[in-house]
N, C-alpha and C positions, 0 to 999 in steps of 0.2 A: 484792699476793698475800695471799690471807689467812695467817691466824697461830693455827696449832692452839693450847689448850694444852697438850696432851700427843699424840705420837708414839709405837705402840708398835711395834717390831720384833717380828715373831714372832705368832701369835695358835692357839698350842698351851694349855692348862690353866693353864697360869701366867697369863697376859695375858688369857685368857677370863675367870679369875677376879675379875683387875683391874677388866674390865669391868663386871663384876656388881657388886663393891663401888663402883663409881663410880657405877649406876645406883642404887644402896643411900643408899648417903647423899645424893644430888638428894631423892630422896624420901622422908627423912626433917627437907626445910629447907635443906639444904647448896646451895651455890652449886653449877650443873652445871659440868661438865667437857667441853671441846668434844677430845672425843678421837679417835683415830684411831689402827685397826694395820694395820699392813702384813704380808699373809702370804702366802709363795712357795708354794705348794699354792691347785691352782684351787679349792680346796673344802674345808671342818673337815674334819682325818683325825686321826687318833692311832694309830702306830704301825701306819699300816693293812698295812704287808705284814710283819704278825708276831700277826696276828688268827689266830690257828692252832685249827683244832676245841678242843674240852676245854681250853681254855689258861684260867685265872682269874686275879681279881687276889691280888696277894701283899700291901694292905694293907686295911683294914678299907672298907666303905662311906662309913663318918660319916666319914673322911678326901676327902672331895667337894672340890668348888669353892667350899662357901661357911658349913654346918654348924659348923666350929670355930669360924667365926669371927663367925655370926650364923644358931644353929638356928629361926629364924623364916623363914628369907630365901628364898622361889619358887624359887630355882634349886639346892636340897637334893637328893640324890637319892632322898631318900623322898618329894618333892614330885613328883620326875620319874616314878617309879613311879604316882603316886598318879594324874597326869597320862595314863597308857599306860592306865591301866585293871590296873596288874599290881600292886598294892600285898600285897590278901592270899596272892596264888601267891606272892610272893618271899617272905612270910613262911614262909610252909610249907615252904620251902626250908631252913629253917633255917641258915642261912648268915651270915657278913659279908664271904662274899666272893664277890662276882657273876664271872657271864664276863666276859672281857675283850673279847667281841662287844658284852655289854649294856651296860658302861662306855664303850664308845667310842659307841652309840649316846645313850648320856644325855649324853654331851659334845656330842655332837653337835647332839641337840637343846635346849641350853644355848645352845650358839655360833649355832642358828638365830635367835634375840631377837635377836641381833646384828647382824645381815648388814649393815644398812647404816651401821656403825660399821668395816666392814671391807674392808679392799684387798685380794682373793683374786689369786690367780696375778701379784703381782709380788715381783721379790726387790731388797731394798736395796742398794744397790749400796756408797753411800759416806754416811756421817756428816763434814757441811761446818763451819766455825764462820762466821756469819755475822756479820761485824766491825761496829762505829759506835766509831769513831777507834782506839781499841788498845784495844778492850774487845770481847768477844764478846757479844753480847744477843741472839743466836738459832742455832736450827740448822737446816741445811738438810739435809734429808734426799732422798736422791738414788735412786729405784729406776727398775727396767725392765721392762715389760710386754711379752709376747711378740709383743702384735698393737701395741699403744698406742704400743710405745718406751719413752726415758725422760723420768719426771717428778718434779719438785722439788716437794717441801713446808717451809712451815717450822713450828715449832714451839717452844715456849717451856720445852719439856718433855720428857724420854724415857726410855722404857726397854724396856730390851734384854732381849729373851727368845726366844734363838733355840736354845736346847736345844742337843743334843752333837753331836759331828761324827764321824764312823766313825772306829775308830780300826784304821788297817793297818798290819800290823806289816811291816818293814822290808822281810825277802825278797818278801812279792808288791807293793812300790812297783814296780817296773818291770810288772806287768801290770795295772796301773789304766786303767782301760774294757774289760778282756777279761772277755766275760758271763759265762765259765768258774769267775770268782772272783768272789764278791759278799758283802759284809757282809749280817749278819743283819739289820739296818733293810729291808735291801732282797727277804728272804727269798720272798716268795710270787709278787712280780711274777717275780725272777729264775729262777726255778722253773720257771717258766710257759714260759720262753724256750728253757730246756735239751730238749733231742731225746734222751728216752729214755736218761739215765744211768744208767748201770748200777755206775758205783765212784765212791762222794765219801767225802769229807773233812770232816768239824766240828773246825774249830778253838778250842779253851777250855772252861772247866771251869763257865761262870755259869746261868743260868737261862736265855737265850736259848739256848744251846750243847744243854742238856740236854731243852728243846722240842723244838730243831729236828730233833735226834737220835730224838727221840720221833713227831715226823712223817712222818721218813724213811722208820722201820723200818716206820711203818704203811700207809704207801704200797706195799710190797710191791715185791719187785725191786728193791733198790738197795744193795747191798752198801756199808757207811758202817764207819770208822774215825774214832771219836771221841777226837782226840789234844789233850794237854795237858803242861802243865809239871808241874802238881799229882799227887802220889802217889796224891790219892783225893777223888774229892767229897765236899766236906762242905756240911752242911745251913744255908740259911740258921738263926740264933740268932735267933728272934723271943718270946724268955722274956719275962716282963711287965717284969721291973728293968729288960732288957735295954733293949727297946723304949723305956722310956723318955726314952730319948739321942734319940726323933721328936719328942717332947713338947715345943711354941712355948719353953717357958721355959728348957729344956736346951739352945738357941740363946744365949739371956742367958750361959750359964754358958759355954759353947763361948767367945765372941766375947770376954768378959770378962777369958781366959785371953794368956797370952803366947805367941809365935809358936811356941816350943818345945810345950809343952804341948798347945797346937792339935792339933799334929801327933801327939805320941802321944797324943791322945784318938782323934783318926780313925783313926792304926794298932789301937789296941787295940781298936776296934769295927766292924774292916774288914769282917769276917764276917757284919755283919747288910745289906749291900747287894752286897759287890763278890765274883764266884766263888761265889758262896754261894744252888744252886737249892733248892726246897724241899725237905720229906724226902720226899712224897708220888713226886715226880718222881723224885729219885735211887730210890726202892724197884722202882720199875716199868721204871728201866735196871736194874737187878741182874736182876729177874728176865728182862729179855728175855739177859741175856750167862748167865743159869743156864740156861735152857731150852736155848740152846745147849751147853753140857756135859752137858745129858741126853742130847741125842741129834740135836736139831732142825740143820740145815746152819748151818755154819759160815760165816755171812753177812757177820757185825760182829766189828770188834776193839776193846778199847780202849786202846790205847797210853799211857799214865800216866809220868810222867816223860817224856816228847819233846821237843824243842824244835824249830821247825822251821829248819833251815839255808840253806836253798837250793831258788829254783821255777826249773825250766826245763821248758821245751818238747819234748815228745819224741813218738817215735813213737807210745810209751805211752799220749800223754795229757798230762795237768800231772805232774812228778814233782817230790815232794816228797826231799828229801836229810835227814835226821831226826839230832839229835844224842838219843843215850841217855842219861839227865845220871846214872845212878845207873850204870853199867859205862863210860861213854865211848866207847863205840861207836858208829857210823854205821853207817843201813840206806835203803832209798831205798822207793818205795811212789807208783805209778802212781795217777790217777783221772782222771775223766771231768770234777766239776765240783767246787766246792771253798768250803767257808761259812765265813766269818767273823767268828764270835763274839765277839770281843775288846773288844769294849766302845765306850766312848764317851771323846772330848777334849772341851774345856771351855772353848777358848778363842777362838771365833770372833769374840766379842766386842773381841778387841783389832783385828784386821780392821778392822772397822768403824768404832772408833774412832781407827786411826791416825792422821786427820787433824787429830786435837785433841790429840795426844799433847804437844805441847809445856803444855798446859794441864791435862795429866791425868798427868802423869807415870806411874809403876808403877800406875795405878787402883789406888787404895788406897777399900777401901769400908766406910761409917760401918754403925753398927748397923741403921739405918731403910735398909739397901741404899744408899744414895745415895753416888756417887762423888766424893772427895774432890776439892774442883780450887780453883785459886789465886783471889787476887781480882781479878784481869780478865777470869773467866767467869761467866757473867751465870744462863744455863739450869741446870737439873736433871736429872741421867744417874740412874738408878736401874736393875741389874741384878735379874734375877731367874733362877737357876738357871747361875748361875757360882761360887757364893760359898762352897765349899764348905771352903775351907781357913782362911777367917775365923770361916764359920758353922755348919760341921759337918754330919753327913755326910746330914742331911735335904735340907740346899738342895736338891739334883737330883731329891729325892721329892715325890710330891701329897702327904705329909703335914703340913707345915707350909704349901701354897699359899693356901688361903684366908686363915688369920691374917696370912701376908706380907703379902698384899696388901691386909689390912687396916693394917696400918704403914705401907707407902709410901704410901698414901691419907690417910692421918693426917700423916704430912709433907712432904705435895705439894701437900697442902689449904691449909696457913695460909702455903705459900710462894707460891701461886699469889696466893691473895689479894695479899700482900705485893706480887709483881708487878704486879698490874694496879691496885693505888694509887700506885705508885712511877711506871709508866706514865700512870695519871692524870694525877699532880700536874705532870710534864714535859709534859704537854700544856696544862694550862692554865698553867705559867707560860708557853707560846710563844705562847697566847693574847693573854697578858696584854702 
């Protein structure tokens, strides 16, 4: 069977990026890299059911796939414009912050150079260790295609980038696959499915929450109550000191720290990622809830302090059971169909990894991302966009992507080599 060097799970911005810096350094002399990713979507998408009209990015352009970390390098997004023919129109834009239509289309056509470096529409199933006597010297990585079935690779090499997993909160666990409720990941196809809603729900206070809210009322006919735990939305904090905390070297200083400190560096700068939509968005819900106190029908509410208690099934609809957290009150509150803003989990990764867990204990992960493991493991784990409690609160942003993945190319390079002279040399002593 052949023997990738590298394996990547996932082939979202993270792992495209990967791919560029790997094609970067072949052609500047470096030894190529026989790589491979794996990705459950038949086709590059990026967040495609939350491409919502008017929706932009929230960081800068030059935060790309590859700019931080090599502004020479063809797959720039001022190279992608340059490429469309749209270079001076976006100047005149005056902006640094494209749609999140045009973004997904420059990723897109990034991840096209790619195509045959990539496995579309299958999903991993299992991460193997594949043994020579009591040592592990490879992995078997195990996926399943909907028409193909399943197939084995192995690989000398991996890393995992399989982005967040919806995150639903405890009362709608019991209606998971009901079309009625759907996380915001899933926002536009599920839309598509509902029969004329006429009463919904957004649940959360964050920048999906406060979109989707924004799309609703635009749509016209859909009477929406945007409920949260939060007293009041506050505006993402993107001041310059602030920002700083994205900047590759404020990773150094994060990762540097002790486990305590970690943690209140990411609580004390929670506000510049998590609950926190821009001010442009929150200004344009105030004024749709003030036009309503002028005079306009009483369509949307916003319930501030709620907590949700309890979904059941009713005549109604879905009905929500609401705790009031500032009087302690209970009220209850019918809909038609019901969104899920609540963000993203981060751990799907251990999933995949269970079956090496005796070898990987707690993944504990070095500065270069790379996963600590004893010495009867032979291969190379490197996560990307889990690491957020080590490396602060960028890991899950395109802001630090590109330079990451100028690191783990930088310590995958001289281990790979290492590899395959260690491999060598076991060959020609069997030779001999």
């Amino acid at each position: 069977m052949h023997i990738h060097d590298l394996i990547g799970i996932g082939f979202g911005p993270s792992n495209l990026a990967l791919a560029i810096a790997l094609q970067e350094q072949a052609a500047q002399g470096g030894a190529p890299v026989d790589a491979l990713f794996i990705e459950k979507q038949p086709r590059f998408a990026w967040h495609p059911n939350m491409l919502l009209d008017h929706a932009h990015m929230q960081i800068s352009f030059l935060k790309d796939l590859a700019t931080l970390r090599n502004p020479a390098s063809p797959y720039t997004f001022l190279n992608y414009l340059h490429a469309k023919h749209r270079l001076q129109d976006f100047i005149n834009l005056k902006t640094f912050y494209p749609s999140r239509h045009e973004f997904n289309d420059y990723l897109s056509w990034a991840a096209s150079h790619f195509s045959e470096q990539c496995a579309y529409g299958e999903e991993v199933l299992s991460v193997l260790p594949e043994m020579q006597g009591d040592k592990v010297s490879l992995l078997r990585v195990r996926s399943h295609h909907p028409e193909h079935g399943v197939r084995e690779r192995l690989t000398r090499a991996l890393v995992v980038s399989v982005g967040g997993a919806a995150n639903v909160p405890t009362p709608f666990a019991a209606f998971k696959g009901d079309p009625r409720i759907f996380h915001s990941s899933r926002y536009l196809g599920a839309m598509a499915q509902q029969h004329q809603p006429r009463r919904m729900a957004v649940i959360g206070a964050g920048q999906s929450a406060s979109e989707i809210f924004l799309d609703l009322h635009n749509r016209g006919g859909i009477d929406v109550d945007l409920v949260m735990r939060a007293r009041s939305i506050k505006p993402s904090d993107d001041s310059p000191f602030v920002n700083e905390i994205f900047n590759p070297e404020f990773t150094d200083y994060v990762y540097s720290q002790p486990t305590q400190a970690r943690a209140a560096l990411i609580d004390e700068f929670m506000n510049t990622n998590y609950a926190a939509p821009d001010l442009a968005l929150i200004e344009q819900i105030y004024q749709v809830f003030y036009r309503q106190k002028v005079g306009s029908p009483q369509t949307h509410r916003f319930l501030r302090r709620h907590e949700v208690e309890h979904v059941a099934e009713t005549r109604d609809g879905l009905t929500l059971r609401l705790h009031d957290l500032d009087t302690g009150t209970t009220s209850t509150a019918s809909y038609d169909a019901i969104v899920l803003a609540t963000g993203y989990v981060r751990d799907m990764h251990h999933a995949l990894l269970e079956p090496l867990a005796s070898h990987l204990g707690d993944i504990d992960v070095a500065r270069d991302y790379r996963v600590q493991t004893d010495e009867r493991f032979g291969p190379a784990i490197f996560l990307q966009g889990c690491c957020e409690l080590t490396h602060g609160l960028s890991d899950t942003l395109l802001s630090i992507t590109s330079v990451r993945t100028g690191e783990i190319v930088g310590a995958l390079t001289p281990w790979l080599d290492a590899n395959r002279q260690a491999h060598s040399h076991r060959h020609l002593a069997v030779a001999f």
